[in-house]
DORO-656964 format. One record per residue: residue number from 0; residue in one letter; x negated, y negated, z of N, C-alpha, C in turn. Coordinates in Angstrom, 3 decimals. Layout:
N
{NUM A {X Y Z} {X Y Z} {X Y Z}},
...
This chain:
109
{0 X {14.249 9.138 25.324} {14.659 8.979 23.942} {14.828 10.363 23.348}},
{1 X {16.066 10.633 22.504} {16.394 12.198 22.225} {15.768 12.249 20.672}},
{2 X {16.060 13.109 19.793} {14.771 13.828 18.947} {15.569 12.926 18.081}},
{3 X {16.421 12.219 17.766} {16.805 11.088 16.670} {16.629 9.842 17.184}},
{4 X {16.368 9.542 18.488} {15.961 8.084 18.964} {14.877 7.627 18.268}},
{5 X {13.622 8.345 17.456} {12.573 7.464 17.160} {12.785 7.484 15.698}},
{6 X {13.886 8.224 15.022} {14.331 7.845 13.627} {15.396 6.209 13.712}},
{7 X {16.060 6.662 14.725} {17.019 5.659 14.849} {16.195 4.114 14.822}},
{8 X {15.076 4.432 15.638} {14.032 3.004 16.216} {13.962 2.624 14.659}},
{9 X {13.002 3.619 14.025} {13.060 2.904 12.434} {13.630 2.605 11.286}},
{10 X {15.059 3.286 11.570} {15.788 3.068 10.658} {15.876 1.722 9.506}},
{11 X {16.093 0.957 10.744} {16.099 -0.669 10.135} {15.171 -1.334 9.266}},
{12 X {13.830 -0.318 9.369} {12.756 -0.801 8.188} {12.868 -0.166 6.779}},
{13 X {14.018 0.541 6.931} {14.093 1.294 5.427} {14.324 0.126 4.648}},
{14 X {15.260 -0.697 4.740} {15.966 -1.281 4.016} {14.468 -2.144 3.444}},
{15 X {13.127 -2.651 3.889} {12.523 -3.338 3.212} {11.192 -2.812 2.567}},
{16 X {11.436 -1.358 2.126} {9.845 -0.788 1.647} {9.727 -1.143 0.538}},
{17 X {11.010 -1.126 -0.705} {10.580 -1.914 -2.106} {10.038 -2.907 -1.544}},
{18 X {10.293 -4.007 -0.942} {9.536 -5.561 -0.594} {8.352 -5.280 0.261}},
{19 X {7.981 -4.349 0.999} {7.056 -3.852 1.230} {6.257 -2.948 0.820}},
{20 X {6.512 -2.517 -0.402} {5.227 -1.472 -1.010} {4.812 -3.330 -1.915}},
{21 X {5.993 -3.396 -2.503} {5.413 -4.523 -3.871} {4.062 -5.838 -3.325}},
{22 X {4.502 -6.176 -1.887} {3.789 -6.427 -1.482} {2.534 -5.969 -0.794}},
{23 X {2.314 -5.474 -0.224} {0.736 -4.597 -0.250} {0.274 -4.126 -1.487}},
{24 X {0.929 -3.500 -2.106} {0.203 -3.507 -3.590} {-0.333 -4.902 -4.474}},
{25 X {0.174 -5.973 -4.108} {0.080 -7.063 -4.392} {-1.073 -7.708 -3.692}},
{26 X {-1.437 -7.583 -2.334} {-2.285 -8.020 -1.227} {-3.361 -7.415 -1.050}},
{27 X {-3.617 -5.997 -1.563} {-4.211 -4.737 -0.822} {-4.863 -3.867 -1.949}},
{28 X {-4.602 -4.268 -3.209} {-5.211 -3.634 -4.380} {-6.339 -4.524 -5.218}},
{29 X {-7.074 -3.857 -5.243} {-7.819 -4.896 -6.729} {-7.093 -4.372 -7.833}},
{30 X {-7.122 -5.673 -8.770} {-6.523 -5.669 -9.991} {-6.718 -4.014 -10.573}},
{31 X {-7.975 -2.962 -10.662} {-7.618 -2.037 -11.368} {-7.172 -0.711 -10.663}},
{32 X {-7.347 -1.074 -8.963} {-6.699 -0.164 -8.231} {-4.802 -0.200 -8.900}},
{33 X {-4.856 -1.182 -8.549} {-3.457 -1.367 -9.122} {-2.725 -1.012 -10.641}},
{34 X {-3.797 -1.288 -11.383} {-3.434 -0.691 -12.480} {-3.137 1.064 -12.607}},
{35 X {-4.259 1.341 -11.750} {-4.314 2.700 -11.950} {-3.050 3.745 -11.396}},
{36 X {-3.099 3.058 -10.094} {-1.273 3.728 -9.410} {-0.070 3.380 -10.083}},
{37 X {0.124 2.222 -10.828} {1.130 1.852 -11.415} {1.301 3.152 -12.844}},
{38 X {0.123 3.173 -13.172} {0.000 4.255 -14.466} {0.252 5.660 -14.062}},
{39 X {-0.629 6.036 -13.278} {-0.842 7.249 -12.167} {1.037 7.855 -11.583}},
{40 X {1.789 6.655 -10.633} {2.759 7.119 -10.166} {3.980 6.367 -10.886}},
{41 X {4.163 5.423 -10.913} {5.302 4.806 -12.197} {5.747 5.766 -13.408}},
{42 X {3.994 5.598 -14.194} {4.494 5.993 -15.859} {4.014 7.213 -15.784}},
{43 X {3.484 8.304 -14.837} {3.557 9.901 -14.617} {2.449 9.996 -15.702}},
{44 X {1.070 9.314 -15.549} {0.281 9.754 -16.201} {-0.663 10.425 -15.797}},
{45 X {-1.212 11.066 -16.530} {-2.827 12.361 -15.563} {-3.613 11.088 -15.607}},
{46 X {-5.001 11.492 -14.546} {-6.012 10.873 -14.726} {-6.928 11.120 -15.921}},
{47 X {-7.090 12.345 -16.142} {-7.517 12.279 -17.849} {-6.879 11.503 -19.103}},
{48 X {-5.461 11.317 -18.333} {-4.987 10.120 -19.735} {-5.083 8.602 -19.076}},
{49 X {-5.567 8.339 -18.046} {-5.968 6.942 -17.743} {-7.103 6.786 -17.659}},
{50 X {-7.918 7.558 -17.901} {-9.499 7.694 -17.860} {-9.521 7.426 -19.858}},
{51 X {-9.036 7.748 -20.428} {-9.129 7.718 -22.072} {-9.116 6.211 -21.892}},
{52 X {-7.566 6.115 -21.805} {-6.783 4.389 -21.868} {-7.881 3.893 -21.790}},
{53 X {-8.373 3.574 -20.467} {-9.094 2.450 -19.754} {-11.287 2.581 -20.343}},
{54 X {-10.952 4.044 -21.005} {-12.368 4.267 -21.441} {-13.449 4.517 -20.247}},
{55 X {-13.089 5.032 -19.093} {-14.130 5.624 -17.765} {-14.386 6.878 -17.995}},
{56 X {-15.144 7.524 -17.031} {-14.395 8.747 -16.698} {-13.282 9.072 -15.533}},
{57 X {-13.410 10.731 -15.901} {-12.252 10.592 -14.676} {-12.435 10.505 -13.408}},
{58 X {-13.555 10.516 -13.082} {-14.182 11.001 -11.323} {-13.799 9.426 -11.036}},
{59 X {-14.188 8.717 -11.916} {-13.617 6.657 -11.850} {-12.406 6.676 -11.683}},
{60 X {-11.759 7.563 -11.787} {-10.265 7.139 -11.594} {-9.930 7.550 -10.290}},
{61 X {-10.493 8.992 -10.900} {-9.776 9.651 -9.461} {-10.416 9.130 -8.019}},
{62 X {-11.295 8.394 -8.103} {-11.807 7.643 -6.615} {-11.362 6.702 -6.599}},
{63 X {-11.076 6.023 -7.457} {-10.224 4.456 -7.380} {-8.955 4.880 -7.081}},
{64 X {-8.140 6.140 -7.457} {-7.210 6.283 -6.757} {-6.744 6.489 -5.250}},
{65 X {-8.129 7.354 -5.211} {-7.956 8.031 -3.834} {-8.106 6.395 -2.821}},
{66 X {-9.292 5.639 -3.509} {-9.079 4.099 -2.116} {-7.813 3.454 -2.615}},
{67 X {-7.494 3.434 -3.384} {-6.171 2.833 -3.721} {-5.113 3.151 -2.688}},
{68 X {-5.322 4.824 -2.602} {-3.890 5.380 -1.589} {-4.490 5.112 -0.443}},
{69 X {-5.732 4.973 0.318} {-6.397 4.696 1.308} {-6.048 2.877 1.753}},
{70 X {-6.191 2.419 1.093} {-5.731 0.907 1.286} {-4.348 0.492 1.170}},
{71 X {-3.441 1.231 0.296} {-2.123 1.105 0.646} {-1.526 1.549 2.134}},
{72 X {-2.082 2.785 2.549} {-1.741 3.713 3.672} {-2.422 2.831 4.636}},
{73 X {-3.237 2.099 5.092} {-3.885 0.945 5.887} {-2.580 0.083 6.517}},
{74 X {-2.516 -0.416 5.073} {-1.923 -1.892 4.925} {-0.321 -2.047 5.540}},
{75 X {0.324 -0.159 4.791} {1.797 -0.018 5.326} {1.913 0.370 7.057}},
{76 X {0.755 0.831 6.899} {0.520 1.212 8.860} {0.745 -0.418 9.352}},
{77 X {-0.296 -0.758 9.449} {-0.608 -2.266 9.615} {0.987 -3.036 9.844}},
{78 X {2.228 -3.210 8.575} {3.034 -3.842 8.267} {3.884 -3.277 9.502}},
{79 X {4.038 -1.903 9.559} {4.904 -1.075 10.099} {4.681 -1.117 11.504}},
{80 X {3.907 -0.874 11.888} {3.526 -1.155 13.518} {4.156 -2.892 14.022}},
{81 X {3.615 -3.533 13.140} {3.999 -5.201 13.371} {5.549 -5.111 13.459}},
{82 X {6.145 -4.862 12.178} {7.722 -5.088 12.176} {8.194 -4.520 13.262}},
{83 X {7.702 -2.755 13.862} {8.245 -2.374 15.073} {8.034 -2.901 16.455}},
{84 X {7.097 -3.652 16.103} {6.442 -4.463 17.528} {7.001 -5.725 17.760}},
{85 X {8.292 -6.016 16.617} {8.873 -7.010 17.194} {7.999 -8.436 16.718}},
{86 X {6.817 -8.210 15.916} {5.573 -9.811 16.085} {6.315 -10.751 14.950}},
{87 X {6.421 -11.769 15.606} {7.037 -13.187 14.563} {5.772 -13.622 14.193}},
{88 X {4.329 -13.520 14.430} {3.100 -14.223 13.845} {3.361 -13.780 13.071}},
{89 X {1.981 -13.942 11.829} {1.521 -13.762 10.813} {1.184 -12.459 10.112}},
{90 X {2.031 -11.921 9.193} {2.109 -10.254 9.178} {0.267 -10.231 8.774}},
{91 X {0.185 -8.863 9.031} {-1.268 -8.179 8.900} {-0.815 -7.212 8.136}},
{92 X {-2.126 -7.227 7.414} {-2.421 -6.160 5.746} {-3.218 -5.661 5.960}},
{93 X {-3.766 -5.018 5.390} {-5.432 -4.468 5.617} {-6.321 -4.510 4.358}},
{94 X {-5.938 -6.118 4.150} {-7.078 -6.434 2.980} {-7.153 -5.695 1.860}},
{95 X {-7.902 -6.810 1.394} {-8.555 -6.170 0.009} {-9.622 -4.788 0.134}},
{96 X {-9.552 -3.421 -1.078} {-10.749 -2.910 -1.133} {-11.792 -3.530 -0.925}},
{97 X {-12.696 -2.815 0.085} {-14.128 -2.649 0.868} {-13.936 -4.026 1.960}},
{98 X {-12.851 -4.186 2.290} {-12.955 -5.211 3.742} {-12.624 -4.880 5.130}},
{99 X {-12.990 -4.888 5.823} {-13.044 -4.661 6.996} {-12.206 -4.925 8.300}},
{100 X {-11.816 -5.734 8.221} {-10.538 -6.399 8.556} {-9.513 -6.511 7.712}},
{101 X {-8.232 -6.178 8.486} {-7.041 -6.694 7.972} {-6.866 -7.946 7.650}},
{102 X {-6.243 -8.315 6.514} {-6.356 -9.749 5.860} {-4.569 -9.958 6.741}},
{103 X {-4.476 -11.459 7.139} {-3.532 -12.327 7.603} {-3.136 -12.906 6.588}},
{104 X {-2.039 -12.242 6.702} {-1.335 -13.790 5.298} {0.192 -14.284 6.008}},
{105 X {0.707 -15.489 5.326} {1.417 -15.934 6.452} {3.203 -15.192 5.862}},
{106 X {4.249 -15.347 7.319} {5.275 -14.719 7.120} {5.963 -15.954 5.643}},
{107 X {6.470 -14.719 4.686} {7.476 -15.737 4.138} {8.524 -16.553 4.571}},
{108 X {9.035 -17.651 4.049} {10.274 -17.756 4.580} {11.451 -17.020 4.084}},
């Protein structure tokens, strides 16, 4: 395989990372992990201004962020390996924060 064969291999998953971030963020966040990246990378806010908002401090944010990007980065591994592996089962996530296993949820139609 030449030095664009393993871009070429993935090419074909570009087309579904909006439907695949929305989902792991959906599967793979607790409700305020999620809040916090949506604020954090969406609306370009500091953690000192989502630490006010939400009334924490910031060390609360900034660790809920950091498992936030830790459980997204799981979950897209997880998705990404499967889609390249060809698997028609049941895609794998990597769960909710503090679980241990990848959570199974079933393919859409």
């Amino acid at each position: 395989m030449g030095a664009s064969g393993g871009a070429d291999e993935y090419r074909h998953l570009a087309g579904s990372y909006p439907k695949l971030l929305k989902l792991v963020l959906n599967e793979n966040l607790t409700k305020t992990q999620k809040c916090y990246i949506i604020r954090y990378y969406r609306d370009g806010m500091t953690v000192t201004e989502i630490a006010q908002m939400y009334g924490v401090n910031k060390s609360t944010v900034s660790r809920t962020l950091k498992r936030a990007r830790e459980n997204l980065k799981r979950a897209i591994h997880c998705e990404l390996v499967r889609k390249a592996a060809g698997s028609s089962r049941g895609r794998v996530l990597a769960g909710r924060a503090n679980s241990a296993e990848p959570k199974r949820v079933q393919e859409e139609k």
